[in-house]
C-alpha positions in Angstrom: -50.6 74.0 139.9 -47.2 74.0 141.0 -44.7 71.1 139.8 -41.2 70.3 142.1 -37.9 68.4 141.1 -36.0 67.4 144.0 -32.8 66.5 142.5 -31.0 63.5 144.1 -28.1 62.8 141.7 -27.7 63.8 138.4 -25.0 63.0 136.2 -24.6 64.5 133.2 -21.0 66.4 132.4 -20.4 68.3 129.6 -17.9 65.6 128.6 -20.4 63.0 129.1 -23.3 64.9 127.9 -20.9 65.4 124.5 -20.4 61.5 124.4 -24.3 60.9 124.4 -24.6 63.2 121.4 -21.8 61.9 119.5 -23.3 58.2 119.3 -26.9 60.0 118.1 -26.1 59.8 114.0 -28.5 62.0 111.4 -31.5 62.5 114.2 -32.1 66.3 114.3 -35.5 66.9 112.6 -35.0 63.7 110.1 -37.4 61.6 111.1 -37.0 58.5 110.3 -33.2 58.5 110.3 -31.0 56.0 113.1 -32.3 56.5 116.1 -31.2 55.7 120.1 -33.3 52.7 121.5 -35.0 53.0 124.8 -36.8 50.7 127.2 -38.8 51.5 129.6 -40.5 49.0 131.5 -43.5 50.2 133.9 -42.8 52.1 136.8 -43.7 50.0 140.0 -46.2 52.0 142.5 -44.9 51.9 146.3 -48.0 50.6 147.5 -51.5 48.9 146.5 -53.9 51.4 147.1 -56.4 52.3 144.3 -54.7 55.8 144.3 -51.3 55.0 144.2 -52.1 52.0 141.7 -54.0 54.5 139.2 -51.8 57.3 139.1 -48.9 55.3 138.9 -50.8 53.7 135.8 -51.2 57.3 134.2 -47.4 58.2 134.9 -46.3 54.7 132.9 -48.8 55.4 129.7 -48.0 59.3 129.5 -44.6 58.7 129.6 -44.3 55.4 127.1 -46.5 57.9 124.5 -44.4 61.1 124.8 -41.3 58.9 123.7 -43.0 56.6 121.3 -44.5 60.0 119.7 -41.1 62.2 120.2 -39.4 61.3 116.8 -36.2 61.0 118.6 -35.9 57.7 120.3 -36.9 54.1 119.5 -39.4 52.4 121.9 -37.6 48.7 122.3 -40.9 46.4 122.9 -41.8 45.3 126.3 -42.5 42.0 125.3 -38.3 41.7 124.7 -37.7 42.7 128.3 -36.5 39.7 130.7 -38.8 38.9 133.2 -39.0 40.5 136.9 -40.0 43.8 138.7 -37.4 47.2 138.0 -37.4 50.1 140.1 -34.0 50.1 141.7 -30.8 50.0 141.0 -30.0 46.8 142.3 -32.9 45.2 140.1 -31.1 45.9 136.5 -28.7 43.1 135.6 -26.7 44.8 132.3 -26.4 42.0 130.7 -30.1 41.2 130.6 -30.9 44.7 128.8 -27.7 44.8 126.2 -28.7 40.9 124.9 -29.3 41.0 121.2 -32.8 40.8 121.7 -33.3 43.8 123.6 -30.2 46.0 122.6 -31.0 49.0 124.6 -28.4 51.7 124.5 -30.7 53.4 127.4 -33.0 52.2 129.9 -35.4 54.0 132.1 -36.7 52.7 135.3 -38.4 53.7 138.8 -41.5 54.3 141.2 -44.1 56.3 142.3 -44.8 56.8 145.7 -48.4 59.1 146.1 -48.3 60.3 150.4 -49.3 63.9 151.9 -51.6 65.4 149.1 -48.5 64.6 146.5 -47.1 62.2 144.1 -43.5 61.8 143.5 -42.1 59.6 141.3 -37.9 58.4 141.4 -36.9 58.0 137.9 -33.9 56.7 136.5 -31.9 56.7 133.1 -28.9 54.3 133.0 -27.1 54.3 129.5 -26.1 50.7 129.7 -22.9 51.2 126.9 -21.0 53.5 129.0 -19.9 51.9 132.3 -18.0 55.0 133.3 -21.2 57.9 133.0 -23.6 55.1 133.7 -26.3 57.3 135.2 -27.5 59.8 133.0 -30.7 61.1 135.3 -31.2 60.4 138.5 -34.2 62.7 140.0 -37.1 62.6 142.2 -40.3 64.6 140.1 -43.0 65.4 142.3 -46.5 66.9 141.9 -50.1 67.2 143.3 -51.8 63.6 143.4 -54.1 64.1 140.7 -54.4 62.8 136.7 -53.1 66.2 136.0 -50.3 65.8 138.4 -49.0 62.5 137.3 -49.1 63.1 133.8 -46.8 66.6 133.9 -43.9 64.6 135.8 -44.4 61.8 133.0 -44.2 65.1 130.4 -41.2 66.3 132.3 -39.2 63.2 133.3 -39.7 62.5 128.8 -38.5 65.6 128.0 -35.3 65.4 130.2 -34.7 62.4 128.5 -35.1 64.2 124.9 -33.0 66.8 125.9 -30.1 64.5 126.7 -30.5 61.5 124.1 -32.7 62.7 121.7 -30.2 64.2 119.1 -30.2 67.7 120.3 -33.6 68.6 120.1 -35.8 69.2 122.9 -39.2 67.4 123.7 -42.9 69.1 123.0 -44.7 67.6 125.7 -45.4 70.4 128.0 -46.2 72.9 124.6 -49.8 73.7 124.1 -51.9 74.3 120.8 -54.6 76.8 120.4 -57.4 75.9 118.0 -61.1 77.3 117.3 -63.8 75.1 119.0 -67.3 74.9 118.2 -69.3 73.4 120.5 -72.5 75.5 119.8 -73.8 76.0 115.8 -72.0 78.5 114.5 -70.4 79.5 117.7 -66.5 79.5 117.3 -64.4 80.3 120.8 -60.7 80.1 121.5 -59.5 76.9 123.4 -56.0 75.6 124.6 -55.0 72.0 124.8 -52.1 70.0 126.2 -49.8 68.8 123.0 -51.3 65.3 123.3 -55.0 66.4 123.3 -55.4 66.9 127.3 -56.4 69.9 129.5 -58.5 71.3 127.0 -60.4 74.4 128.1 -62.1 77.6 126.4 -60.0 80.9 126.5 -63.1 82.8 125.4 -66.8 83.2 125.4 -67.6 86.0 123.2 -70.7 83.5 122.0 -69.3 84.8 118.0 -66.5 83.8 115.8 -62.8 83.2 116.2 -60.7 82.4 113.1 -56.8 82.1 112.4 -55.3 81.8 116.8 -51.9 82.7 116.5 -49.0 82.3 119.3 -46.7 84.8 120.5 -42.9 83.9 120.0 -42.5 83.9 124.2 -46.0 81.8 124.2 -47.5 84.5 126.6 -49.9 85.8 124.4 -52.5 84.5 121.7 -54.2 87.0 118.9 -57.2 86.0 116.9 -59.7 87.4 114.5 -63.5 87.7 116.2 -66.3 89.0 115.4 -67.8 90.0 118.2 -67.8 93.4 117.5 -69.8 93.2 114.6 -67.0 93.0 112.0 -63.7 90.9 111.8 -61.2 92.4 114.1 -58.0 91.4 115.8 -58.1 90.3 119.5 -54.8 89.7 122.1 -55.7 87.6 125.0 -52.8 86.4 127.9 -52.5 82.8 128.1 -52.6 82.3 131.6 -55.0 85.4 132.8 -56.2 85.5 130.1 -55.9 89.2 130.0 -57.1 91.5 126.9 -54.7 93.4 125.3 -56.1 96.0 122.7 -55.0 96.0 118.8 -56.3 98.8 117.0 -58.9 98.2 114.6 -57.9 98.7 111.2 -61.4 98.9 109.7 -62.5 96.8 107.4 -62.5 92.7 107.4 -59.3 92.2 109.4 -57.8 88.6 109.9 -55.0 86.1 110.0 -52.5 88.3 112.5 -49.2 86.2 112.3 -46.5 87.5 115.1 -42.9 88.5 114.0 -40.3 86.4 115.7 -39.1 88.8 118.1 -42.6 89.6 119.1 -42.3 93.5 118.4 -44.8 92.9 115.2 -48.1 91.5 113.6 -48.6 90.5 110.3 -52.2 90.5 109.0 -54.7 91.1 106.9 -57.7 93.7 106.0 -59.6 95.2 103.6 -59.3 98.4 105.3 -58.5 100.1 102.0 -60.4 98.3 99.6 -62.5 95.1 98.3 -59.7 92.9 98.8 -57.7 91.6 102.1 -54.2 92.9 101.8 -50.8 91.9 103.9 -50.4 94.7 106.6 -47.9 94.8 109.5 -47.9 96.7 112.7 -46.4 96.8 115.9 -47.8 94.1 118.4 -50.5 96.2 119.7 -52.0 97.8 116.0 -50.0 101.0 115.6 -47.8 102.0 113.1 -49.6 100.1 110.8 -48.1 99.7 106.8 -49.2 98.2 104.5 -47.1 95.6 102.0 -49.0 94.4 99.3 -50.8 96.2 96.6 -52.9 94.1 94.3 -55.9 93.5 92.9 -56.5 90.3 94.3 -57.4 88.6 97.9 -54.0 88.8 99.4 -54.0 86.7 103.5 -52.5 84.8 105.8 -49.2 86.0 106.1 -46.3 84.0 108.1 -42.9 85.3 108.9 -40.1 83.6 108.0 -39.1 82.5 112.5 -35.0 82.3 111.7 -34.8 86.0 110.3 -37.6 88.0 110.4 -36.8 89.1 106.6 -39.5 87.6 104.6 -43.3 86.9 105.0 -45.1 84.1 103.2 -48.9 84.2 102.0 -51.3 83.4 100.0 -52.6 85.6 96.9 -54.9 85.1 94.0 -52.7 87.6 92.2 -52.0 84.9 89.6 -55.5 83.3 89.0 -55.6 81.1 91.7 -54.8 81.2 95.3 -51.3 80.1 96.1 -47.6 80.7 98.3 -45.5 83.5 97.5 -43.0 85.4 99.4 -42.0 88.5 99.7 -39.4 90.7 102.0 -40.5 92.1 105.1 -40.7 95.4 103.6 -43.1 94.2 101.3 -40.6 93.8 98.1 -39.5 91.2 96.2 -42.7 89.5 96.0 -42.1 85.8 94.3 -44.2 82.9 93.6 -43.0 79.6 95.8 -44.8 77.0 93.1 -45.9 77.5 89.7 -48.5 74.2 89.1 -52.0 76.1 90.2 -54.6 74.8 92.6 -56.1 75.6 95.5 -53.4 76.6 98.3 -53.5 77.8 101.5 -52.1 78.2 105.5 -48.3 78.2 104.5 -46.6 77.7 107.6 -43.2 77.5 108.0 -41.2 75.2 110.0 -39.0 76.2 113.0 -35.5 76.3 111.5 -36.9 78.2 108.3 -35.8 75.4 105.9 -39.7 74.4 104.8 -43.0 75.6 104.8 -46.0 73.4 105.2 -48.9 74.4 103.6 -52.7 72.8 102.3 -53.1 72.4 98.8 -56.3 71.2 96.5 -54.1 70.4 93.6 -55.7 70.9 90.0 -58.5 67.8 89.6 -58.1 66.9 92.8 -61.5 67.0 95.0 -59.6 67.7 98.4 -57.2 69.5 100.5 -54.1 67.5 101.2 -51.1 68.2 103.7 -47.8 69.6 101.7 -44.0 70.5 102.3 -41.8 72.1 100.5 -38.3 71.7 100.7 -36.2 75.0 100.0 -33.0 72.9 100.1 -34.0 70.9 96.8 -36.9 73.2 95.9 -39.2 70.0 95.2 -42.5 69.4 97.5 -43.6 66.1 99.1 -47.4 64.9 99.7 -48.1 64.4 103.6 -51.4 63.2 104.6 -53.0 60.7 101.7 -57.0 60.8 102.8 -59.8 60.5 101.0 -61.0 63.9 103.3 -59.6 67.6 103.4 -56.5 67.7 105.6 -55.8 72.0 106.1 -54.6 74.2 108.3 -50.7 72.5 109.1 -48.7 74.0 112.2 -45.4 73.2 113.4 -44.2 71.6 116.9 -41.5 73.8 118.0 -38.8 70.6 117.2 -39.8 70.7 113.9 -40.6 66.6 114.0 -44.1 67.0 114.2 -47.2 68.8 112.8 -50.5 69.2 113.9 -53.5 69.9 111.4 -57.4 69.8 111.1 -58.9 67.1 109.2 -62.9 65.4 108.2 -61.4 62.1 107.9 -63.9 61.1 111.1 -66.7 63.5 109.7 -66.8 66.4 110.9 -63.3 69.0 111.5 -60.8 67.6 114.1 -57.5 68.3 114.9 -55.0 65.9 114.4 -51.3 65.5 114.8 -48.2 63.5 113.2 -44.6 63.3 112.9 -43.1 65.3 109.9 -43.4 62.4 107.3 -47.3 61.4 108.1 -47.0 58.6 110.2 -48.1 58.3 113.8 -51.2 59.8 113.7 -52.6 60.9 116.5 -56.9 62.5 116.8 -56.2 65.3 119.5 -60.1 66.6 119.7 -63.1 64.8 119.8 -66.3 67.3 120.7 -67.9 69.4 118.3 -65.9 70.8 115.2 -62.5 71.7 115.9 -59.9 73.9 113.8 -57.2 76.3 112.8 -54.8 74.7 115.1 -51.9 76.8 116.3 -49.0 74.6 118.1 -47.0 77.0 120.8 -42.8 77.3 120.9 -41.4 76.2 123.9 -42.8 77.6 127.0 -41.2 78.3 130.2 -43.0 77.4 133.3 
């Protein structure tokens, strides 16, 4: 599927574009902090027919959830908004938006039009305290007239908006996660899903075992550990073909692959030289494999530090129990990240390197909970509160939001959440669903 954007105006100078940011105060990846109200009353269909009326339906809900869920803008109720229909210019009356009732700084408006096999949508963003760079976005999205249609120019009409007011950082809705399905008793494949749960489909059907999917930094490429042939190897498989890309086998039980951020490297682990999984790194395809640990303990899932490239987190039993420590790339300077025991596992660190999310069964505790720890003030806060295990954490590329597996419905599903737990969102539904990995940014 192929999405358009005819442009018809669009307003948005570097001076103006500067002014926008300047009025955004302590957003970035703070959730929580001041943030830019927005209303956005429905989008009016151009005509009454059941497909125009449904579609246009899909466009309004997709849209309203990727800002209410984005971290980055605050949804102003519609129950505030003054009465009448708003999908022109000439409908908005300022003074019936900036009212201290409503207090919008922004407001988004327009309609959707479905004719010819396609349905475009006009869409408008008016920051109503700037009378001089009044119209921030001014486009006509277009797309195939299908659910799948409507809801990417919802996705990319939100994340324009994002982009422009919401504090610098850039929206997640058209970023995928990969995640291990079961849909058959003890058959684990490979899936893909839309950020939000949709377009869900199987990348595999080796009828065997995936553990530990793992994106590549350009969001091309997705490597796993199977076992389809016979023992735990690593697999490469294309996002879009879904072409197979050979890794050499190390030998051994070999899992966890964890790519470098330039994409020239894998980090994983295997037994290939004894009892024990050790941390090992090779170029992207297997070769020139080395390895970086050397203890007598279980030593896995390894996770490069995304800013530099220069360390590698993971999880060792080294010190009785399995917990975080880092180390260089090279494999030196091997500390511990936490020194109070438990269970801990999947560290995963966030996008701009300054935390690193990660499950922990604390001592006396009878389940997994959701962690972060804070290398600024080297002190850890408690995420997800459950009476369940909550594992497996992995970062949106805007480092708001994380997504995670969880039995607080019964069985494993993946859920996600902004950064300090709330917003909740159940992503999967069918079967057992887990080891979620979300995607960076990827281009079209």
């Amino acid at each position: 599927m192929k999405t358009f954007t005819l442009v018809l105006i669009t307003i948005l100078s570097a001076t103006a574009a500067q002014a926008w940011q300047g009025r955004i105060t302590d957003v970035g990846t703070n959730v929580g902090a001041t943030v830019v109200k927005i209303a956005v009353p429905e989008f009016l269909p151009a005509a009454a027919d059941a497909k125009t009326l449904a579609l246009t339906d899909i466009f309004n809900k997709v849209l309203w959830d990727d800002l209410d869920f984005s971290g980055g803008v605050s949804l102003v109720g519609r129950s505030l908004y003054p009465l009448g229909k708003f999908s022109a210019p000439e409908d908005i009356k300022l003074e019936a938006w900036t009212t201290p009732a409503v207090d919008a700084q922004f407001l988004a408006f327009g309609s959707a039009r479905v004719a010819s096999g396609k349905i475009s949508v006009e869409a408008r963003l008016w920051d109503l305290k700037s009378p001089q760079n009044r119209e921030a976005i001014a486009k006509r999205y277009g797309n195939e007239d299908s659910e799948d249609g409507a809801r990417q120019i919802a996705h990319l009409f939100a994340d324009d908006i994002l982009e422009l007011i919401g504090g610098g950082v850039k929206g997640i809705s058209q970023t995928k996660i990969a995640y291990v399905g079961e849909r058959t008793v003890g058959v684990k494949e490979l899936y893909v899903m839309d950020y939000d749960g949709n377009g869900a489909g199987a990348m595999t059907a080796y009828k065997s075992q995936i553990m530990s999917p793992s994106w590549s930094p350009a969001g091309d490429k997705i490597a796993f550990s199977s076992f389809r042939r016979g023992s735990s190897d690593i697999d490469i498989l294309g996002r879009v073909d879904r072409r197979p890309y050979t890794f050499d086998r190390a030998g051994g039980t070999t899992m966890t692959p964890s790519w470098a951020p330039d994409g020239s490297k894998i980090a994983f682990a295997t037994s290939r030289d004894g009892s024990y999984t050790q941390i090992y790194v090779a170029d992207w395809n297997g070769k020139n494999m080395r390895r970086l640990t050397v203890s007598k303990s279980v030593d896995t899932s390894p996770v490069w530090n995304p800013r530099t490239g220069r360390e590698i987190a993971f999880i060792s039993g080294r010190g009785g129990s399995p917990e975080i420590y880092i180390m260089d790339a090279e494999g030196t300077n091997v500390r511990r990240l936490i020194e109070e025991g438990g269970h801990m596992d999947e560290p995963a660190w966030s996008p701009d390197a300054q935390r690193i999310a990660f499950a922990w069964q604390r001592s006396r505790i009878a389940n997994f909970d959701i962690y972060i720890y804070d290398f600024a003030t080297g002190k850890y806060t408690q995420i997800t509160h459950d009476a369940a295990n909550n594992e497996r954490p992995t970062w949106a590329p805007d480092g708001r939001h994380l997504a995670f597996e969880s039995t607080r419905m019964g069985s494993s599903q993946i859920f996600s959440m902004l950064l300090d737990g709330t917003k909740v969102r159940q992503l999967t539904n069918t079967g057992k669903n887990t080891a979620p990995a979300w995607s960076g940014y990827i281009k079209p």
